[in-house]
C-alpha positions in Angstrom: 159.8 237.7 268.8 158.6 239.8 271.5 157.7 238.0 274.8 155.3 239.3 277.3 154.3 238.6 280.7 149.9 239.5 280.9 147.5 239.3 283.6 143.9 238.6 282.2 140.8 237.1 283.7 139.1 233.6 283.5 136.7 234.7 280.7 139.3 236.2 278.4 141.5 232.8 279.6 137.8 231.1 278.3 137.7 233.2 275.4 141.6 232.6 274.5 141.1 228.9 274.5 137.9 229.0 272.5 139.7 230.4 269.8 142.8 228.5 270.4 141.0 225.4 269.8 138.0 226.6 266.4 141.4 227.3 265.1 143.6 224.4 265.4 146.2 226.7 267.2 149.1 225.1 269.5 148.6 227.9 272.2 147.4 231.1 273.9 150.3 233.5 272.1 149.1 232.4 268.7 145.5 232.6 269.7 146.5 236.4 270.8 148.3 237.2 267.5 145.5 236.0 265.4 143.1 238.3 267.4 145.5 240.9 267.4 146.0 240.8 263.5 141.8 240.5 263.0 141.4 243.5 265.0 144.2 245.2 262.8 142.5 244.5 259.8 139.2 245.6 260.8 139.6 248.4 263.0 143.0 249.9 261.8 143.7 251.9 259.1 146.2 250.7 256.3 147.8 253.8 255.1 148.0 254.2 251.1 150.8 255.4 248.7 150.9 259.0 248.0 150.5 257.6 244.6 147.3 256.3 244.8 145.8 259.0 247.4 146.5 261.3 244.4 145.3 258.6 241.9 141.9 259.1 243.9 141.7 262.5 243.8 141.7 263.1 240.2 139.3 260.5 240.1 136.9 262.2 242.3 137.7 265.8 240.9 137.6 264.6 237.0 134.7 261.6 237.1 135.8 258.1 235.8 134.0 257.6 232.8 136.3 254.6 230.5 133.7 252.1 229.1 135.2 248.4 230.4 133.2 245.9 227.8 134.8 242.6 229.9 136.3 241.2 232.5 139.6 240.6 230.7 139.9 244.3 229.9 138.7 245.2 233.6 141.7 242.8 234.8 144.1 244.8 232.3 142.9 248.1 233.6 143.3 247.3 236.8 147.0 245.8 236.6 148.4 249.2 235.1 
């Protein structure tokens, strides 16, 4: 765990403890590390496998044109 010392003003202090408490979180570091991972998944890019970059360039070149007739055979598709 990475400790750090942060100067920040009374409304982000507000703002920490507004989420701090809708959250049911035990303190301020938490309530930054929840913030920090929301802005993560919204803002930051997740890199992909080479794999599936590929996987999605055939698809784009070539069409995808298999006929799914349910949601179980969807499910299989998917998995492989």
């Amino acid at each position: 765990m990475v400790q750090s010392i942060i100067d920040i003003g009374e409304k982000e202090d507000k703002i920490l403890n507004i989420v701090k408490a809708q959250h049911g979180l035990k303190n301020k570091s938490q309530a930054v590390s929840l913030i920090a991972k929301i802005y993560a998944e919204s803002f930051l890019e997740s890199e992909l496998r080479p794999e599936y970059l590929e996987k999605l360039v055939k698809i784009k070149r070539e069409g995808y044109s298999k006929l799914i007739n349910s949601v179980s055979e969807l499910k299989k598709e998917i998995e492989v």
